[in-house]
C-alpha angles and dihedrals in degrees: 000000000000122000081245096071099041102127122194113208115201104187118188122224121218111050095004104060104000134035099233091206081146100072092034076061106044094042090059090040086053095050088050092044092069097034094059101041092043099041099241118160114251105245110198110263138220100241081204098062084114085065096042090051099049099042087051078052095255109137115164124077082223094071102036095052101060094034079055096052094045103045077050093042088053096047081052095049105055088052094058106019117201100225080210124059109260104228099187150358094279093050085053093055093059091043091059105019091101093019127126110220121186121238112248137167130215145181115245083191094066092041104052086041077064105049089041097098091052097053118100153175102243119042093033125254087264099049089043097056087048080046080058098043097057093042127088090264089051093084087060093050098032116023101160108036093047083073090072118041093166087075097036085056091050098037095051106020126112088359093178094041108092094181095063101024104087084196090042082053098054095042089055098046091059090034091054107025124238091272100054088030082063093045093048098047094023084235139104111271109237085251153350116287141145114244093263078212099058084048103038113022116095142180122264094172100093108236088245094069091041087061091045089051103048090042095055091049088061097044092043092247098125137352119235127195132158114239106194140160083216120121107252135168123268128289109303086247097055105043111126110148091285099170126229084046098132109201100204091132089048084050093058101039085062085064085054103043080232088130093139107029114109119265127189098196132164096268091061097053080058100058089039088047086049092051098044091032093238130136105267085214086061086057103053126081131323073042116097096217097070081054098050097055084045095066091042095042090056095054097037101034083213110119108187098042082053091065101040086048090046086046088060096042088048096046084045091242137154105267115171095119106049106067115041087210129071120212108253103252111252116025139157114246117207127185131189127202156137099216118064089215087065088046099047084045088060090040085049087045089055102048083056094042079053097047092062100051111274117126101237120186101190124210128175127196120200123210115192147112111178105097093238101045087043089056104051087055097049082058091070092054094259126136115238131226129185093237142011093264109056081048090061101043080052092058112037118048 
C-alpha cells in the first residue's frame, strides 16, 4: 500500500462507537441520590441536559452532575433561604427536611446557554462555575448560593477527584459498581450498586464495520485509534496496579472487540500530566494534543511513547529520540465525532503535524441528530450522519 492511501482514524467514544446509557444513568441516579438523603425537593428535569451540556462544550459527567446540583441547590434556595451559611450535606438535610418548596419548572437549555461563557478548559467547567460563584458576577448567576460558599466549594470542587468530591464519589460508585469501584480506589464504595455502563452502554459501531476495521489495522490499511474525555487506566506500558486509574474506556472498547486497538483516554493525560507536571484537563480535546498522540498511538501501537512524542511536538520541542517510529509522510487524517470541539482539536493537530513537515489531508466526520448538536458541527465543515456507520461508509470506499 502507497503512503497516498494511509489513512488515521480518530474515533470518539461516547455517541460515535458506543451508546454511553450508563452515564446518562448514573448521572440521573446521582441527582436523585442526593435529593432523596438529604430531603431536597425533585425539580423536573430536562432528560436532554446531556445535549445542552455538550453542545455548551461540557463533556464529562463530572462536571455536569455538580453544575446541575448546584443550579438546582440555588432555585431551592431562594425559595427557602438558611438565615445562617450551610456548610455541608447534612446541614442541607435539616434546612429542607419540613420545608414546603414550590414546584417549578425550568429550562436546563437556557441555563446552561447562560453558563456557557464561563465554562472552560482549565480549570474544568465545574471549577470555573465555582470560579463564577465566588466572583463579583457570582451574586447575578448565583444569588443564592453565593451566600454560601462552604457548600459551592463542596458541591464543585475537585469534580474529577473522587477521593475528596463527595458528588464524583458517589457517580463513580453507581458508573463502576461497588466490586471494580473497590479495585480501582483500593476502598469500599458507599454502597452496593451494578456498573450502570456495563448495563446500559451499547454499540453503535455494526459488527460489520468492527470486523473492517480491525481487518484493515492488521493489513496496514488504516490505523485505528480511539480518541475519547472518558476516564481510562494508564498507558498499556505503565500499568502496574496505580490506584484511582477508572477503565471505563477500556469498558466500552469489550462491547466493541476493540481489546487491542490504542486508546488515548483520560486516564492517560493524567499520568502524562503527573510526569510532565501539567494539568491533565489542559491535555484533552479541544485541545490538539489528544489529538497529536492519537495520531502516534494508532501507527505505533505504543502509548505511552505517543504521548511522550505528542508532548515534545506540542511543546515544539526536538523529538527524534522519543518514538522509535516516524509518521509516513503524506497521510489522510479522519475523525469521527459527535462534538465540533473534538473536530476542530484533530483539524488543530493536523495544521502542526503540517508545520513540521508531514503532508496531512484532514477530514472530519460529524455524528450527530439532535438539531443543536448537528449545528454546531456543521459549523467545522464536516458533513453530519445520523450514526457511525453510514460515516464510515461515507469515508472509506
Amino acid at each position: 500500500m502507497t503512503s497516498e492511501n494511509i489513512k488515521f482514524l480518530l474515533f470518539d467514544m461516547d455517541g460515535v462507537l458506543v451508546k454511553p446509557g450508563g452515564y446518562g444513568a448514573g448521572a440521573d441516579d446521582t441527582l436523585k441520590y442526593f435529593f432523596d438523603k438529604y430531603h431536597l425537593p425533585v425539580y423536573a428535569d430536562d432528560h436532554r441536559m446531556r445535549v445542552w451540556f455538550e453542545a455548551a462544550g461540557v463533556s464529562s459527567e463530572w462536571d455536569m452532575v455538580p453544575i446541575t446540583l448546584a443550579v438546582i441547590l440555588d432555585r431551592i434556595l431562594g425559595f427557602c433561604p438558611s438565615e445562617q451559611p450551610l456548610q455541608n450535606f447534612d446541614q442541607v438535610s435539616h434546612h429542607f427536611k419540613n420545608k414546603v418548596v414550590p414546584e417549578t419548572e425550568f429550562s436546563f437549555q437556557s441555563i446552561v446557554q447562560t453558563l456557557q461563557p464561563h465554562f472552560s478548559r482549565q480549570p474544568a467547567p465545574a471549577d470555573a462555575i465555582l470560579d463564577l460563584i465566588q466572583s463579583d458576577d457570582g451574586l447575578d448567576l448565583f444569588p443564592a448560593l453565593k451566600q454560601h460558599p462552604d457548600l459551592a466549594r463542596l458541591i464543585l470542587r475537585h469534580s474529577r477527584d473522587e477521593g475528596n468530591s463527595a458528588v464524583n464519589r458517589i457517580f463513580q460508585n453507581y458508573v463502576l459498581g461497588d466490586k471494580i469501584f473497590k479495585q480501582v480506589y483500593g476502598s469500599e464504595a458507599e454502597f452496593q450498586a451494578e456498573s450502570v455502563l456495563l448495563k446500559h452502554d451499547r454499540p453503535l459501531l455494526s459488527p460489520e464495520w468492527q470486523k473492517r476495521i480491525l481487518q484493515f489495522r492488521q493489513e496496514k490499511r488504516a490505523f485505528p485509534v480511539v480518541y475519547t474525555a472518558r476516564p481510562s487506566s494508564t498507558p498499556k506500558e505503565k500499568q502496574d496496579g496505580q490506584l484511582g486509574y477508572s477503565p471505563e474506556a477500556e469498558m466500552a472498547l469489550s462491547l466493541l472487540g476493540f481489546e487491542t486497538v490504542p486508546v488515548v483516554g483520560y486516564g492517560r493525560l493524567v499520568y502524562t500530566g503527573s510526569v510532565y507536571g501539567v494539568d491533565a484537563d489542559s491535555l484533552v480535546k479541544p485541545s490538539p494534543f489528544q489529538a497529536l498522540a492519537a495520531v502516534m498511538a494508532a501507527w505505533s501501537g505504543r502509548e505511552w511513547e505517543a504521548l511522550q512524542w505528542a508532548m515534545e511536538i506540542y511543546n515544539q520541542q526536538p523529538h527524534d529520540h522519543v518514538a522509535n517510529d516516524t509518521l509516513p509522510s503524506k497521510f489522510e487524517l479522519h475523525v469521527f465525532e459527535d462534538s465540533a470541539g473534538g473536530i476542530r482539536a484533530v483539524k488543530h493537530a493536523a495544521k502542526i503535524l503540517r508545520g513540521i513537515g508531514y503532508e496531512v489531508s484532514f477530514f472530519g466526520w460529524g455524528i450527530a441528530t439532535v438539531e443543536e448538536k448537528v449545528r454546531a458541527l456543521q459549523k467545522t465543515g464536516a458533513p453530519v450522519f445520523k450514526d457511525i456507520n453510514q460515516a464510515l461508509n461515507a469515508a472509506i470506499k
